[in-house]
C-alpha positions, -999 to +999 in steps of 0.1 A: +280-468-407+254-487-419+218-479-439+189-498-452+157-488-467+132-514-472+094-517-487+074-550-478+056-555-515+041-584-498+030-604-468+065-625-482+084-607-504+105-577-497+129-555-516+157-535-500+185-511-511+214-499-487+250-486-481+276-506-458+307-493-449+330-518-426+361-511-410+381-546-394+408-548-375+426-580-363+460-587-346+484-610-361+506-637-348+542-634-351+541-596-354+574-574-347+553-544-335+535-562-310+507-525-314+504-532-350+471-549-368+459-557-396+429-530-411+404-535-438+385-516-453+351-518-474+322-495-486+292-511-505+262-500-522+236-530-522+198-540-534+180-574-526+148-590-526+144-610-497+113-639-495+099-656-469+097-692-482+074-707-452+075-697-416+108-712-413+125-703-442+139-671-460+156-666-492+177-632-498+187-623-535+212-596-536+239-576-558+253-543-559+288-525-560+317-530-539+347-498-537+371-480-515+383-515-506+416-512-487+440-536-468+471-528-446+495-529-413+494-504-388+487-491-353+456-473-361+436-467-393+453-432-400+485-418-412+504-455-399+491-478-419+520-495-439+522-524-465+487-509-479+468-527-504+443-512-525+415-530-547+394-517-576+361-513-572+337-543-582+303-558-582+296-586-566+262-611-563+248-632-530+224-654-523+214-671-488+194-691-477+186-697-437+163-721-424+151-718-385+138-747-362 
């Protein structure tokens, strides 16, 4: 589940504010349980500021907080997950910069 509010201050410049939360899975080589995967687990509140250089060009500013971070083994995301990692909660800060031709 993923949400995203954004206000255009400008013809260039916009700010936005959001929530993220990301569930992976991936399946390993050289596994014993050939059903088993490897989860991850990520929920993040974000804001940014994101301005439109030129035509072809946008920079995004963003920071926010990163928590219920998780990491593990299993056949599904429930009860089974084995060899679980958690990770404390932190902030983190991004910038990007795409150009298009």
């Amino acid at each position: 589940m993923n949400a995203r509010v954004t206000y255009r201050a400008t013809e260039r410049v916009y700010f936005s504010a959001g929530y993220e939360n990301t569930t992976e899975s991936y399946f390993l080589a050289y596994r014993l349980d050939k059903d088993d995967r490897f989860f991850s687990f990520e929920q993040r509140l974000l804001t940014g500021v994101r301005w439109d250089v030129c035509r072809n060009a946008t920079l995004d500013l963003n920071a926010g907080c990163s928590f219920g971070r998780e990491y593990g083994e299993g056949r599904n995301q429930g009860a089974s997950l084995h060899d679980r990692v958690k990770v404390d909660p932190g902030v983190f800060l991004g910038v990007n910069f795409r150009m298009r031709f």
